[in-house]
C-alpha positions, 0 to 999 in steps of 0.5 A: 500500500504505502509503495502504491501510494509513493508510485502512483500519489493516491489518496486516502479515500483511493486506497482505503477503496482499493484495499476495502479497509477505512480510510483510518486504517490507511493512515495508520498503516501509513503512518507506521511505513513512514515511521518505520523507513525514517527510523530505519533509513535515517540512520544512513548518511546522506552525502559523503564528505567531499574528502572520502569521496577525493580519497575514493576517487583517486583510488578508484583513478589509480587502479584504473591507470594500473588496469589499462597499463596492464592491458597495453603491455598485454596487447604490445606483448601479442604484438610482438609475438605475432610479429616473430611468428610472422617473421619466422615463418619466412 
């Protein structure tokens, strides 16, 4: 119900229709999601400090430079392999 209610924007009296209950029922039930995701989500941080996500930034920067230096060397080393394959076969 209370996912309904945020996807679509239903009113009370809407919902207490389509579920068959009063339209007191739909506002506690309601009332007890909302209470319940503030308590459980409110504890989660909201914005990371702009430091934590430089440090996160740079790291994630480094292991992409490393990845690809790695992926460079590979495809120079097949070159050369095939290189000399092709020059032995002569």
């Amino acid at each position: 119900m209370f996912l309904t209610l945020i996807r679509f924007g239903l009113f009370g009296r809407d919902l207490a229709h389509r579920y068959g209950i009063s339209v007191a029922t739909v506002s506690d039930i309601l009332l007890t999601w909302v209470t319940y995701l503030y308590i459980m989500l409110g504890s989660l941080p909201r914005i990371r400090s702009r430091s934590i996500y430089l440090r996160d930034l740079k790291v994630s920067i480094k292991i992409s430079k490393e990845f690809l230096s790695a992926q460079r060397l590979s495809v120079i080393c097949q070159r050369i392999i095939k290189h000399s394959l092709n020059f032995a076969k002569l």
